[in-house]
TORROLUM-709492 format. One record per residue (C-alpha): residue in three letters; x, y, z. Coordinates in steps of 0.25 Angstrom, whole numbers, padded with zeros to 4 digits, always signed. Layout:
N
ALAXYZ/...
END
This chain:
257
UNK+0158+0160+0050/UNK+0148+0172+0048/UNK+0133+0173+0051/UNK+0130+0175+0038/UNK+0138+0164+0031/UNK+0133+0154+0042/UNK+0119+0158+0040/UNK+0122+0156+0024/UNK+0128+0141+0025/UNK+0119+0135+0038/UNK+0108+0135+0026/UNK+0116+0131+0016/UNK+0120+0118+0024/UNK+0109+0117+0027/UNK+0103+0116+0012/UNK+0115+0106+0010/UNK+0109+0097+0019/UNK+0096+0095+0015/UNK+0099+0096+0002/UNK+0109+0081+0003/UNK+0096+0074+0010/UNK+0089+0076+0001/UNK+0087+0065-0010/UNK+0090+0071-0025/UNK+0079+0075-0032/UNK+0076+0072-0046/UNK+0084+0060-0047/UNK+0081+0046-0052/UNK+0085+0036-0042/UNK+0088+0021-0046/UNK+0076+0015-0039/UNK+0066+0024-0044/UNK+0060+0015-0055/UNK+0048+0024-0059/UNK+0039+0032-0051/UNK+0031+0023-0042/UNK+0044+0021-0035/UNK+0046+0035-0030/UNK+0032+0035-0024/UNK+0031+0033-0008/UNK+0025+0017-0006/UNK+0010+0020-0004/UNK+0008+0011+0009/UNK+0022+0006+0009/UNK+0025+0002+0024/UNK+0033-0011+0029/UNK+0028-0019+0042/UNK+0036-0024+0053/UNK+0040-0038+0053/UNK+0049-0049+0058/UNK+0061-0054+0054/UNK+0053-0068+0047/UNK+0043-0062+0039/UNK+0043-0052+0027/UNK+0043-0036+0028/UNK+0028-0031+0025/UNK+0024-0019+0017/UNK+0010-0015+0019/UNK+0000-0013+0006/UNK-0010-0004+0007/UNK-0024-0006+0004/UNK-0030-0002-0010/UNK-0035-0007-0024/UNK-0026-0007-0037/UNK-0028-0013-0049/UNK-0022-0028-0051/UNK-0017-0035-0064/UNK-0012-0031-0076/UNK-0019-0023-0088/UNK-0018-0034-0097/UNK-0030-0039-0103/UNK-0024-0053-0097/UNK-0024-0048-0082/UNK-0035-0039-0080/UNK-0033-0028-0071/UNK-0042-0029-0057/UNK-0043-0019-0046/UNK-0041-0024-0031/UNK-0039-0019-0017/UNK-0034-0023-0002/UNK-0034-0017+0011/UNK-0018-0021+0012/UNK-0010-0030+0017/UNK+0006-0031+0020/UNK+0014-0037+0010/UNK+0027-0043+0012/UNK+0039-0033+0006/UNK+0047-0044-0001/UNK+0046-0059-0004/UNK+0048-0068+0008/UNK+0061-0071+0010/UNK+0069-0083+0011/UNK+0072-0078+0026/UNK+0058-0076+0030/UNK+0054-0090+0024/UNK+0065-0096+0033/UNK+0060-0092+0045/UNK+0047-0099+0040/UNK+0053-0112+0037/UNK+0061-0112+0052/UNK+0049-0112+0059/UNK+0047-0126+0052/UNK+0031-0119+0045/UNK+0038-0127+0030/UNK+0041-0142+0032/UNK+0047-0149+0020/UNK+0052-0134+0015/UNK+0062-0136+0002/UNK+0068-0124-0005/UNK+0082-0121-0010/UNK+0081-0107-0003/UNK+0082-0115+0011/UNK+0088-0127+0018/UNK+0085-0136+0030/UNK+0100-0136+0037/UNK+0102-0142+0052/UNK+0085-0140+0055/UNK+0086-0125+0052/UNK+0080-0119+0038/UNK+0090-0109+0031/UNK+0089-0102+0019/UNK+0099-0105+0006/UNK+0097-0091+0000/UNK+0097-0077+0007/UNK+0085-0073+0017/UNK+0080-0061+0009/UNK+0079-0069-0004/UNK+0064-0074-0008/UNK+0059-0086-0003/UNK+0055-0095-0014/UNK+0054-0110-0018/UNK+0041-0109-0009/UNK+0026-0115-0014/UNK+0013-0105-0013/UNK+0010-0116+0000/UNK+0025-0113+0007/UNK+0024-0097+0006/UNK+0010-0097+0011/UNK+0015-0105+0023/UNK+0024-0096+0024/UNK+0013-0084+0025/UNK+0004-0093+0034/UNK+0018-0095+0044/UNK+0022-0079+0045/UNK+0008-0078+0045/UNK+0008-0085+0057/UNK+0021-0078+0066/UNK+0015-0063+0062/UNK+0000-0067+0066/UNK-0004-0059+0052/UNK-0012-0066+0040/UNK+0001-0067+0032/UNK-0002-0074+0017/UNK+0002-0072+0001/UNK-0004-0060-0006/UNK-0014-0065-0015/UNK-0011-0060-0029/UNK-0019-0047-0028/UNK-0014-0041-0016/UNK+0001-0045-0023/UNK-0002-0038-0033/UNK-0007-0027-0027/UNK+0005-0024-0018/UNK+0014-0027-0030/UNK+0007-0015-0036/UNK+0008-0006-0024/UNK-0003+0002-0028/UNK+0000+0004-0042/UNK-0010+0003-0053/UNK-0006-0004-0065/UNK+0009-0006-0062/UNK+0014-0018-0068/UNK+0026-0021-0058/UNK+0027-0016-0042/UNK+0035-0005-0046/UNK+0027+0001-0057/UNK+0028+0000-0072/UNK+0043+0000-0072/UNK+0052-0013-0078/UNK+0055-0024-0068/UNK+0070-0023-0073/UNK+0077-0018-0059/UNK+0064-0020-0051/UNK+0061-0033-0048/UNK+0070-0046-0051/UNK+0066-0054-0063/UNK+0073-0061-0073/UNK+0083-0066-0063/UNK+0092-0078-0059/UNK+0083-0081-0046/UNK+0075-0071-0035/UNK+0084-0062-0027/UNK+0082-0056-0014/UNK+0069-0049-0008/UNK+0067-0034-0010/UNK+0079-0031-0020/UNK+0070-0022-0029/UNK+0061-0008-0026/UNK+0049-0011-0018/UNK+0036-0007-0022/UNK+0028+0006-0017/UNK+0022-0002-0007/UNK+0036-0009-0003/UNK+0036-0023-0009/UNK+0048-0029-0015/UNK+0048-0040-0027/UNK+0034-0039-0030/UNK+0040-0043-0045/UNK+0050-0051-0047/UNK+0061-0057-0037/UNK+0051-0071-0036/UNK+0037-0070-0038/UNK+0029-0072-0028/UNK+0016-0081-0023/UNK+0003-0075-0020/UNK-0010-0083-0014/UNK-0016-0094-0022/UNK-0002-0096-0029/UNK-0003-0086-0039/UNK+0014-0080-0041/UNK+0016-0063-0043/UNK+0028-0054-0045/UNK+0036-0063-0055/UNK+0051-0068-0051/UNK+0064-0067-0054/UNK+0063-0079-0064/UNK+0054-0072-0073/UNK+0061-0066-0086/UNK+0051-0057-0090/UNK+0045-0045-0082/UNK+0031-0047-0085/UNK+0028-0058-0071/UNK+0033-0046-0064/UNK+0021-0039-0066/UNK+0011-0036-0053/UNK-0002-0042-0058/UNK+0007-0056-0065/UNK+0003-0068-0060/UNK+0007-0083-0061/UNK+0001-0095-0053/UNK+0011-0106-0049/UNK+0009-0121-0045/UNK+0006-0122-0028/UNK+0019-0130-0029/UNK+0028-0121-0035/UNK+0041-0116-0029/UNK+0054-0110-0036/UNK+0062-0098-0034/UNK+0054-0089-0042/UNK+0043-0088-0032/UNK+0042-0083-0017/UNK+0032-0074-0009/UNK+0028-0064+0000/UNK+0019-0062+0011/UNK+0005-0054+0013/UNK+0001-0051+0027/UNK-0011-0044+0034/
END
């Protein structure tokens, strides 16, 4: 091969190569349902953690607007300093290790069964733990509490609301303004696993739909699969359920400093 033809095609390849890693411009992907969802997470970051206990994604202080624009649910503005939030719901494998250590006397639920002494779980470990009161999953928060030596508890319904929005003003669902059809599951035979659907900019998954899920005080946010209209998937909906209440449709996750 010559000097000229080699010094003509070493740049060529070399054009080629770059040219395959990088990603195709211009084109739609499938998950990008609207804009917001091509934006880098403001604040996005995961925590380290232990097998037993739920991945964390760090929520970055600030003040947004809370509630709707309705004349029903006046809109109210309000700020934190930040916490961690727990990525998903707690599963039905982190809720097993709670009731092996023997912290939930009496436990009854068809997602678990007492066999030869030992707690297993009837349904897979990343579905959502439910079937659980507002007292069960806050012993629960008080339990891994316990282990990680960190103040470990529900969100209360502001600062659920807040992370659901991840930053952004006036967006009805964690994804933005965008139909829930293909974003969260509703409308369903019965919940599904953890962490199926896009996160939101901040990197929480199932903040609508999948179960809804308790906050402090007993007051229910995110709407569940059970519901057939998308309207409780809204951020800033709200329902307040009896103490005593416990069916598929309603699990939790987990606020921690």
């Amino acid at each position: 091969m010559s000097k000229t033809t080699s010094s003509v095609i070493c740049p060529l390849l070399v054009i080629f190569v770059v040219a395959a890693l990088l990603p195709t411009l211009g084109k739609r992907a499938d998950s990008d349902f609207q804009p917001l969802e091509k934006m880098r997470p403001a604040g996005f970051s995961c925590v380290r953690r232990s097998a037993d206990e739920p991945a964390w994604r760090v929520i970055p202080g600030g003040t947004n607007w809370l509630g709707s624009r309705s004349a029903v649910e006046a809109t109210r503005r309000w700020g934190t300093s930040g916490f961690s939030l727990a990525a998903t719901e707690v599963t039905v494998g982190h809720f097993l290790a709670y009731l092996r250590s023997g912290a939930e006397a009496g436990f009854e639920s068809p997602q678990f069964e007492r066999a030869g002494g030992e707690w297993k779980a009837r349904v897979g470990l990343s579905m959502p733990v439910t079937h659980v009161t507002l007292a069960q999953a806050e012993g629960y928060a008080t339990w891994l509490g316990g282990r990680l030596g960190r103040e470990v508890r529900l969100p209360t319904e502001e600062e659920w609301e807040y992370a659901a929005g991840a930053g952004v003003d006036g967006a009805p669902y964690p994804w933005g303004w965008e139909a829930p059809e293909g974003r969260a599951l509703f409308a369903a035979k019965g919940p599904g696993e953890v962490g199926r659907y896009a996160a939101n900019r901040w990197g929480l998954r199932d903040m609508s739909g999948n179960v809804a899920e308790y906050c402090a005080g007993g007051l229910v946010r995110g709407g569940s699969w059970a519901d057939r209209s998308p309207q409780p998937l809204r951020v800033f909906h709200r329902i307040l359920l009896p103490a005593n209440y416990h069916d598929a449709d309603v699990g939790f996750r987990l606020l921690k400093y």
